[in-house]
C-alpha positions in Angstrom: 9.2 26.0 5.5 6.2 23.7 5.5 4.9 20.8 6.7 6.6 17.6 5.6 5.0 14.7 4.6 6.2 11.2 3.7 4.4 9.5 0.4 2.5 6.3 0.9 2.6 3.1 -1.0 0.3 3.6 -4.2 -0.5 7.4 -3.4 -0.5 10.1 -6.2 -0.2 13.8 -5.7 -4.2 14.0 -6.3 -4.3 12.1 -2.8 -1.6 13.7 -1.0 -3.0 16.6 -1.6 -6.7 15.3 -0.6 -5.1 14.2 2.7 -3.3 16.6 3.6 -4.8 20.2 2.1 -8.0 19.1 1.5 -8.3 19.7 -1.8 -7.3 17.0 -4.4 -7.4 19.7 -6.8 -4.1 21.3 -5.6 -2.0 18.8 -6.5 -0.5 21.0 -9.0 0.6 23.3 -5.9 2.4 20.0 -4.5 3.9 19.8 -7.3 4.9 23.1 -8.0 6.6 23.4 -4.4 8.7 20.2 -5.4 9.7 20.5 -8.4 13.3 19.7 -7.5 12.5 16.0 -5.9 10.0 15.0 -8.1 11.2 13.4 -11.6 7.5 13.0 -13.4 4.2 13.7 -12.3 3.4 10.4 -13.4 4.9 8.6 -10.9 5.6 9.3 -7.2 7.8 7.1 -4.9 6.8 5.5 -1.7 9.3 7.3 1.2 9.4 10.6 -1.3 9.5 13.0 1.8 7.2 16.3 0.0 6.8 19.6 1.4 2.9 20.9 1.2 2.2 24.6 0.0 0.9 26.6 2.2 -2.6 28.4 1.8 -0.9 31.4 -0.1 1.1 29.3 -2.2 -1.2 28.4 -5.0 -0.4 27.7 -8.6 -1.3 30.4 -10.9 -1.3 29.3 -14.9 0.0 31.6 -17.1 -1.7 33.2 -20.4 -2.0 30.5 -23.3 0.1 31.0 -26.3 -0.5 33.4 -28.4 -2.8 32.7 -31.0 
């Protein structure tokens, strides 16, 4: 399991992941790894406890639809 972390008062997933991977750019990997507790990637609670990917858990995208 990873690390836990609690979200802060006016943080977004781009800053949870700045803080704590280092890279704002994987929020999508935050998100990804709680999909479950999160309801919209809009919004994200103060006290939401998420779990951080770790280095080999990186979100991949798919093919685009066929054309």
């Amino acid at each position: 399991m990873g690390q836990r972390v609690l979200v802060q008062q006016d943080e977004t997933l781009w800053s949870v992941a700045e803080r704590e991977l280092g890279d704002a750019r994987r929020w999508i990997d935050v998100f990804v790894k709680n999909f479950k507790t999160l309801e919209a990637v809009v919004y994200v609670r103060a006290g939401t406890e998420l779990e951080m990917p770790n280095d080999d858990e990186r979100y991949e995208p798919g093919p685009g639809p066929a054309s």
